[in-house]
C-alpha positions in Angstrom: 198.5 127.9 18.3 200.6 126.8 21.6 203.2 124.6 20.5 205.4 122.1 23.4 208.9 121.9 22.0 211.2 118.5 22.5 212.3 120.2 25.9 209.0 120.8 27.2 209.2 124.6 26.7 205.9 126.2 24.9 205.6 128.5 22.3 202.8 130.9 22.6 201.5 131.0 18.9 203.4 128.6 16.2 203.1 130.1 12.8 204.2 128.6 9.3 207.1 131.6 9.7 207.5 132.3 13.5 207.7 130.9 16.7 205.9 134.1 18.9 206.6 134.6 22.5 203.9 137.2 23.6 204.8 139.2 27.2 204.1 142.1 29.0 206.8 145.2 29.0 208.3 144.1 32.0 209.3 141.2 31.1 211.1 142.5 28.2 214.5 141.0 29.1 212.9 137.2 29.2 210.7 137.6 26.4 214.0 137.8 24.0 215.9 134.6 25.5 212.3 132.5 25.6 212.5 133.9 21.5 216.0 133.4 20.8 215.3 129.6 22.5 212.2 129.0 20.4 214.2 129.8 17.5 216.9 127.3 18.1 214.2 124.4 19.0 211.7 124.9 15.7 214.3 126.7 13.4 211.3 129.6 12.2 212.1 133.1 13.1 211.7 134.3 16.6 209.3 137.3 17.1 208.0 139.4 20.5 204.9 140.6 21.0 204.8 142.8 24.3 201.9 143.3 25.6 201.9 147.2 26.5 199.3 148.1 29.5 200.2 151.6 29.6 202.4 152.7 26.4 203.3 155.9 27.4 205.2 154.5 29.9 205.9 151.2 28.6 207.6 151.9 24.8 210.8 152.3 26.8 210.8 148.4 26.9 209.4 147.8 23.3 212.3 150.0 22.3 214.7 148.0 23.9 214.0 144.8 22.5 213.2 146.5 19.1 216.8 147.4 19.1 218.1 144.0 20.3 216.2 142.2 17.6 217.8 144.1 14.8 221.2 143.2 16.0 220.1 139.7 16.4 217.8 138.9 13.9 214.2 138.3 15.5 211.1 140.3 14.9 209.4 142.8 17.1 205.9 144.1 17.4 203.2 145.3 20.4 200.1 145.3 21.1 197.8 147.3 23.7 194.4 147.6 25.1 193.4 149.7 22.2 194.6 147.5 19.9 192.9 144.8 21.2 189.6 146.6 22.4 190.2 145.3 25.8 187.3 147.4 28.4 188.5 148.8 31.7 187.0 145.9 33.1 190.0 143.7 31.3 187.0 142.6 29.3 187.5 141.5 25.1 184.6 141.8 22.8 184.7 138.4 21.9 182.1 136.8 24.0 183.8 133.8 24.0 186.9 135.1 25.3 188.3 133.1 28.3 187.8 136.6 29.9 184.2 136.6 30.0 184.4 133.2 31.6 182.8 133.0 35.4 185.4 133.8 37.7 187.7 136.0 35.8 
């Protein structure tokens, strides 16, 4: 669940342990200060999720951060399209997905 800290920032998913900042592999470099920030405002234990479009390519970044969150203390995980069963199409198989919504 989204979660607006007292600065107005949002956390992507709030959980009884974590404040989660999910991201794609690019933005590997923001996804550990946004983290590190939500952290500091809720006091649970930052954690990444990157969101890995093509992991061949694209573990180069998870590596990265999984090394930076060992020396400072926040969790690290990814997910990818297999993981998540997404179609070519950029399609879920949940039908009520905000994917399969008109216009997306």
């Amino acid at each position: 669940m989204e979660y607006e800290n007292s600065d107005y920032t949002r956390v992507d998913c709030l959980t009884e342990t974590h404040a989660v900042e999910f991201d794609f592999a690019k933005k590997w470099a923001e996804s550990i200060g946004q983290a590190l920030h939500y952290n500091a405002m809720t006091g649970k234990k930052g954690k990444v999720v990157l969101i890995l479009t093509n992991p061949k390519k694209e573990m180069v970044y998870f590596r990265r951060v999984e090394n930076l969150g060992r020396k400072y203390d926040f969790d690290v995980e990814y997910i990818t399209n297999n993981i998540l069963k997404i179609t070519k199409d950029g399609k879920c198989n949940n039908p009520k997905c905000r994917c399969h919504y008109k216009g997306n």
